[in-house]
C-alpha positions in Angstrom: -10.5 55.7 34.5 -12.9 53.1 34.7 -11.8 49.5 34.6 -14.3 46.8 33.7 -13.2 43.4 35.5 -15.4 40.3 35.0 -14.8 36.9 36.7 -15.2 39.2 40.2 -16.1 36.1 42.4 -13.2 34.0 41.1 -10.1 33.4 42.8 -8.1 35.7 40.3 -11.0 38.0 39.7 -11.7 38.6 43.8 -7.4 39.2 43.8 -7.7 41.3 40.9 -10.4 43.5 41.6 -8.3 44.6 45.4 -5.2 45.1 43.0 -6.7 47.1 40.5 -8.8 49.2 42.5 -6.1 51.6 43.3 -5.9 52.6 39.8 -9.5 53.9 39.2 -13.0 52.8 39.4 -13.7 49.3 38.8 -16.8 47.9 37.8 -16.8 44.5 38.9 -19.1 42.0 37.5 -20.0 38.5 38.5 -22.6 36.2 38.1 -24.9 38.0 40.0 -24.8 40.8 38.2 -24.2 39.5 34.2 -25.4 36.3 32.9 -22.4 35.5 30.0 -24.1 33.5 28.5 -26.6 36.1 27.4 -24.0 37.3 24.4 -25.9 40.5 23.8 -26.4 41.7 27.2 -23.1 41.1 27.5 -22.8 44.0 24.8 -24.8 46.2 26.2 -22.9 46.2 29.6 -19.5 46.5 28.1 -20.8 49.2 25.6 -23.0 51.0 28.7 -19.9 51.2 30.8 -17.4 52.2 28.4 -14.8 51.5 30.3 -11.0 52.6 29.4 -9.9 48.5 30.2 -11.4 45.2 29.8 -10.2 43.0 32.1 -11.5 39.3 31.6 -10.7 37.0 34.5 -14.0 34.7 33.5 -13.9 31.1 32.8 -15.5 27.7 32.6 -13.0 25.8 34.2 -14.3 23.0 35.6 -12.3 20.9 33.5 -13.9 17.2 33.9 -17.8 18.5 33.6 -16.5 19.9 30.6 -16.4 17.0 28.9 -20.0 16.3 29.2 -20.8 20.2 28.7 -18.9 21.6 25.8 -21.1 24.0 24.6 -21.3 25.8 27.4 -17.6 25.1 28.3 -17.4 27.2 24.7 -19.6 29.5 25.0 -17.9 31.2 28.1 -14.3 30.1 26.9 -14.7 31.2 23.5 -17.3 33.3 22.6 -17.3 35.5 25.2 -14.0 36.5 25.1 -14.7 37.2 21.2 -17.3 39.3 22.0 -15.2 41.3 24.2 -12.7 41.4 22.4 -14.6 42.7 19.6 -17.0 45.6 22.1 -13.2 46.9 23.0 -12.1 47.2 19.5 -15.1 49.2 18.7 -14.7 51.4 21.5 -10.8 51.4 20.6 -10.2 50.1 24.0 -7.6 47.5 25.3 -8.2 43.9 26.2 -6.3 42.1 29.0 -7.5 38.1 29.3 -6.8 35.1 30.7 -5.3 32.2 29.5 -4.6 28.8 29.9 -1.3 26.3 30.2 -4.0 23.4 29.1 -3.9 24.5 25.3 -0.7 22.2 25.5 -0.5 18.3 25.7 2.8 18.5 27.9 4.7 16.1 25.5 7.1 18.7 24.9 9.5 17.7 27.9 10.9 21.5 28.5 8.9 25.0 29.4 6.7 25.5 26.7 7.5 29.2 25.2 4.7 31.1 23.0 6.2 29.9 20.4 5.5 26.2 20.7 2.1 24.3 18.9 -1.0 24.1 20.9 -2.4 20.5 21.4 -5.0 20.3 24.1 -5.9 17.5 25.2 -9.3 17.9 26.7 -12.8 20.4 26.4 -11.2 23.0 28.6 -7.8 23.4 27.2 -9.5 23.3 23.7 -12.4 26.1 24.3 -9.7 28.2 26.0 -7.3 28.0 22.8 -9.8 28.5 20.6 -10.6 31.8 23.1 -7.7 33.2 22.2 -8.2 32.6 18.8 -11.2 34.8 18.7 -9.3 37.6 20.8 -6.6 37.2 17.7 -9.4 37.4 15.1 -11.1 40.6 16.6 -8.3 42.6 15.7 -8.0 45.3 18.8 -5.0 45.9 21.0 -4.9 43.0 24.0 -2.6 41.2 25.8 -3.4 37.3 26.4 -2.0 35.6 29.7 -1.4 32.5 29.8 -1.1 31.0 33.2 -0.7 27.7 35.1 -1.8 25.9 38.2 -4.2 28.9 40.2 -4.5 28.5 43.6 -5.2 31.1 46.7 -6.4 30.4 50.1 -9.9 30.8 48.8 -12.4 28.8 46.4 -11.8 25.0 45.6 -8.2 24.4 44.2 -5.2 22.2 44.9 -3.7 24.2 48.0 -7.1 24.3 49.5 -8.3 20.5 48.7 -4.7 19.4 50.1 -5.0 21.5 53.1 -8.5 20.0 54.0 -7.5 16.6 53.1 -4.6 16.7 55.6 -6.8 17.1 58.8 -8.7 14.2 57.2 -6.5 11.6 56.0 -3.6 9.6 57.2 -2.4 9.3 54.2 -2.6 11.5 50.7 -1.7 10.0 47.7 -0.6 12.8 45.1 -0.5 12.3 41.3 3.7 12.7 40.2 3.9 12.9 37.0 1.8 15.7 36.4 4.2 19.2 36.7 3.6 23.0 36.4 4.4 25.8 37.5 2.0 26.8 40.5 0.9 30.5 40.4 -0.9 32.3 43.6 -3.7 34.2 42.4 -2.7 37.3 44.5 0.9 37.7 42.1 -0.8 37.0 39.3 -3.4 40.3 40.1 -0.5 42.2 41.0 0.8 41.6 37.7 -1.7 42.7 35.7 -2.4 46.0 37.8 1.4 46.9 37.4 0.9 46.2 33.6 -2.4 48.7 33.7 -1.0 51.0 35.9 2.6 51.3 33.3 0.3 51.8 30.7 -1.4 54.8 31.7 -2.8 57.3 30.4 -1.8 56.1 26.9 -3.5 52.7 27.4 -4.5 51.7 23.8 -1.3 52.7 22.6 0.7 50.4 25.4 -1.2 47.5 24.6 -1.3 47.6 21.0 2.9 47.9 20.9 2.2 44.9 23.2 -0.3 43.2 21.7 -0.2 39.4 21.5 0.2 36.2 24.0 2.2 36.1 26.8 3.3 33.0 29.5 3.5 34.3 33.3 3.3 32.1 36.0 5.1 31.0 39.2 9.0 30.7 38.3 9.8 27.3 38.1 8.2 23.7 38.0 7.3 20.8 40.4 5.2 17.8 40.4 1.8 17.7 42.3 3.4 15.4 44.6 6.3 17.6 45.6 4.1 20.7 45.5 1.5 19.1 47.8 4.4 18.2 50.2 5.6 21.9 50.4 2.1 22.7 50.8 1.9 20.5 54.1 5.6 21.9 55.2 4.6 25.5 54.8 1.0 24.8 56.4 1.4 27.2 59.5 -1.0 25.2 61.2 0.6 22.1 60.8 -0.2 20.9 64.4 -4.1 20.2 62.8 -2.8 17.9 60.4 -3.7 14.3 60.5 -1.7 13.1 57.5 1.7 11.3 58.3 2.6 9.9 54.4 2.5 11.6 51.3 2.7 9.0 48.4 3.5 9.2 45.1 0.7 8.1 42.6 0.3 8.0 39.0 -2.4 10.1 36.4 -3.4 7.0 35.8 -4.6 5.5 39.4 -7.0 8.7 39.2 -9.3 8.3 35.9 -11.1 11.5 35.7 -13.3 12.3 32.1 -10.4 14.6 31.2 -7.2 13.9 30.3 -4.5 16.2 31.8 -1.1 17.8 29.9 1.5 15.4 31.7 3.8 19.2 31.9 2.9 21.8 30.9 5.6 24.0 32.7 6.1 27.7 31.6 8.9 29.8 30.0 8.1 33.7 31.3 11.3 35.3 29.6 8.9 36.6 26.9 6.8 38.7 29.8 9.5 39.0 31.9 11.5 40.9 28.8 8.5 43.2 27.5 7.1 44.2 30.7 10.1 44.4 32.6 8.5 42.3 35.9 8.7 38.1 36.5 6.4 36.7 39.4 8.6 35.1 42.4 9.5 31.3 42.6 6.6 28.6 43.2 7.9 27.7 46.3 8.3 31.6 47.8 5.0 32.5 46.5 3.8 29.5 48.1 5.5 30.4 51.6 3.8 33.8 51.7 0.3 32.4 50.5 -0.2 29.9 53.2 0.7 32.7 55.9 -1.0 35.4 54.7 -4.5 36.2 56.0 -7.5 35.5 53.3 -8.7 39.2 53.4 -6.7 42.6 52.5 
């Protein structure tokens, strides 16, 4: 089977491709090898390839310089995904994509279930809702993820900025009223290789019984305050750190061109009931990231 995975230089896409290699050939694609914003190459290679699996792991998701780049922000977040979404349903192949916890404004006060209204609050969240939409519209057999809070050891992302900050600073303050529900990149690609891997050989037919959106992320929520302390307490080079206060700050001490989802936590029963798996606590997840080595 032949597996095409875009988003390959990514944080999820680089977990991902290790994860799903196991399972059959995957074609791996990146920047260097697909401009996306070129919509009809973007055809050719999906319909050249004609792969048994779409896996899209590719976003915009620099969420502030969104703001001042929508277009763009929607042509990767929105009409990419439509387009693959609609190549797969011509070649009566299965989607797996990508989601986001930012298509919510985080008033609700509780784990938001699938169930709940979108409201997002900034360019991202928005292009990435509307993303799914055009997934929903295409018609084919896919299964939407969304997810919260990304990190690995790799790439630019809270664990890593925190990390590097602590052999900088004395002191870190860390926003704490912002909560989520932090999900390592390496669980998250196991997940969706188990989900492949159950649904083989009858992959189309899996998907399409499953088709629809799905919440899976790290069990559990914390603020970025208390998630930045663990991430100094787990640190397993702690003797290089420089920092000797964490303190709490709000949103609003750090204006950024983007507004944030004050929580935008994540009920998993849904995924955990269909699919029969749940991803590990935050915190455990966290405890293995931080100690295990970068490469497989």
């Amino acid at each position: 089977m032949r597996i095409l995975l875009f988003g390959r230089n990514g944080q999820l896409g680089w977990e991902a491709q290790r994860t799903l290699e196991p399972l059959g050939e995957v074609l791996a694609c990146g920047r260097a090898e697909l401009d996306l914003t070129n919509l009809d190459a973007l055809r050719r290679l999906i319909r050249d390839a004609r792969p048994g699996i779409i896996v899209n792991a590719a976003a915009y998701t620099a969420v502030d310089r969104a703001e001042s780049e929508p277009e763009l922000a929607r042509l990767i977040n929105a009409k990419v995904p439509g387009v693959m979404a609609e190549e797969a349903h011509a070649l009566n192949i299965p989607l797996l994509h990508i989601s986001t916890d930012y298509v919510f404004d985080g008033e609700e006060g509780s784990p938001y279930t699938e169930e709940d209204k979108t409201n997002p609050l900034n360019v991202y969240g928005q292009t990435k809702l509307e993303g799914e939409q055009a997934i929903g519209q295409a018609g084919g057999a896919h299964v939407i993820l969304r997810t919260s809070w990304v990190y690995s050891l790799r790439g630019n992302n809270f664990v890593t900025k925190i990390l590097a900050w602590s052999r900088e600073q004395e002191t870190l303050k860390v926003v704490s009223d912002q909560v989520g529900s932090p999900t390592w990149a390496r669980m998250l690609a196991e997940a969706i290789s188990g989900i492949v891997e159950r649904s083989l050989p009858n992959l189309r037919e899996y998907f399409g019984e499953r088709r629809g959106i799905y919440h899976l992320g790290g069990r559990g929520s914390v603020s970025r305050f208390d998630f930045a302390k663990a991430i100094l307490r787990f640190d397993p080079r702690s003797e290089e750190q420089m920092t000797r206060r964490v303190e709490p700050a709000l949103t609003a001490d750090f204006p950024t061109p983007a507004r944030r989802p004050p929580f935008t936590a994540l009920d998993c029963s849904r995924f955990e009931r269909i699919f029969s798996t749940r991803l590990p606590g935050w915190e455990e997840s966290l405890k293995l990231a931080v100690k295990k080595p970068v490469n497989y």
